[in-house]
C-alpha positions, 0 to 999 in steps of 0.5 A: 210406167215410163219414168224418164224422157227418150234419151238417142245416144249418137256418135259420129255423123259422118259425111262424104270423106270425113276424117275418122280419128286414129283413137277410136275404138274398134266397132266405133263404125257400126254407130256412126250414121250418115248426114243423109240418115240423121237429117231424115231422122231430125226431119222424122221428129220434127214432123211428128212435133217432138221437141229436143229437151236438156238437162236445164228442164226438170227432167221429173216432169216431160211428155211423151213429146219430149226428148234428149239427143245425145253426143258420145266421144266428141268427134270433130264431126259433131261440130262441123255436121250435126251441129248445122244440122241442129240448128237447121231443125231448131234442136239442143243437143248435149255433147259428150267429151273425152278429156284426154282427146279434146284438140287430137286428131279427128277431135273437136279442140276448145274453139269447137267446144266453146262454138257448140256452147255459144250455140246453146248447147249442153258440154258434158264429160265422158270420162278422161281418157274414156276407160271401162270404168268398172275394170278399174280399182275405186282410185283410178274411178275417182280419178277418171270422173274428177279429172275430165270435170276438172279439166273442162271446167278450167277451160270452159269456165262453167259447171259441168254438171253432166256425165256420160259412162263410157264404154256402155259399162256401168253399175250402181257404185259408178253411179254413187261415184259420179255423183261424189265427184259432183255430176247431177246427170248421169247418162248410161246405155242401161241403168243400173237395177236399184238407181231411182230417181232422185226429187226434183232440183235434188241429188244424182239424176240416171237417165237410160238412153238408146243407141242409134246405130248405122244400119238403122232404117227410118222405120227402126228408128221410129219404133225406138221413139215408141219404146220398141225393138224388134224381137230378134234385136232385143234377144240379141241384147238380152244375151250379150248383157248377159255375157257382159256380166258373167264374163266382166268388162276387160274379157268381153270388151277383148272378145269383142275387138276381136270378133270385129277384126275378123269381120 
């Protein structure tokens, strides 16, 4: 039973000689996709007459046509290459940020924030300083999600009323959190076993969602629109979930970077 619209999880759209940001994480690159790619995936939607929800929409109530795109980290090119590209397709988008790097290198400042907003699109947070939530004592949770909505809101002067988890670390207690500190919509890599939907106009909202990767072809990317994934593809992430959680957040991030460096 599907109980919640496809939600793409995007990072950066990169261009020819884009700057990368000097913050990013190691592995950033394997989500970034090329302006070539993501217009070929807007075109794809598009033609097979899917429509770019937000979270204005109840989100109880949606067709199979009915979709979110979203935008982690707040890199400075998701104003100046996929924010054109949105609108040249007639799409909304929600974006992301992190709190801490909001005008920094690489990193869209207030003017950009403030353009994708003019342009109807959804701001939302992305922690403050974009720490794995679930390494951190209850305290420093609190402080992560309050202070990036804080932050926001005293500058952009509206409600942010949305959250993406950072780091694809999450579990039921960061969600409780996240809806004290006043985020309706709850944006994840995985939801939590136990998280149900809440009624319409009512309480916290948890949405999954599905990363679109660099080395995706227009076909994977398709399937991802129909709910599949290739069988080898969903082994490989059964196991690394599993890994996850037995190993925790600080050992399985480490071993990760690590791996990474090495190739």
């Amino acid at each position: 039973m599907i109980t919640q619209p496809i939600v793409l999880m995007y990072h950066g759209i990169v261009a020819p000689q884009t700057p990368m940001p000097r913050e990013r994480e190691t592995g950033a690159d394997l989500y970034d996709v090329t302006v070539e790619n993501f217009h070929a995936q807007l075109g794809w939607l598009k033609e097979h007459l899917y429509r770019a929800i937000t979270v204005r929409k109840n989100l109880n109530v949606f067709s199979t046509k009915e979709i979110l795109l979203t935008f982690d980290d707040g890199e400075m090119n998701n104003c100046t290459v996929a924010l054109p590209l949105l609108k040249e397709f007639g799409f909304t988008g929600h974006f992301f940020l992190i709190a801490k790097r909001i005008g920094k290198d690489g990193y869209m400042g207030w003017e950009q924030i403030r353009q994708l907003n003019a342009e109807g699109m959804i701001i939302g947070s992305h922690g403050f300083s974009h720490e794995i939530l679930t390494n951190l004592l209850d305290t420093q949770i609190q402080e992560e999600l309050s202070a990036s909505k804080k932050h926001l809101e005293r500058n952009l002067g509206f409600p942010v009323e949305s959250i993406s988890i950072p780091r694809g670390f999450c579990d039921e207690k960061i969600i409780r959190m996240a809806g004290e500190a006043g985020y309706r919509y709850i944006f994840v890599s995985e939801k939590p076993a136990g998280v149900v939907p809440a009624p319409a106009g009512a309480g916290t909202n948890c949405f999954s969602r599905v990363a679109v990767k660099s080395n995706w072809t227009i076909d994977r990317f398709a399937q991802a629109l129909d709910g599949k994934a290739p069988f080898k593809e969903k082994i490989i992430v059964s196991c690394k979930n599993g890994v996850k959680k037995l190993l925790g957040g600080s050992v399985y991030d480490w071993i990760r970077r690590m791996i990474l460096k090495i190739k």
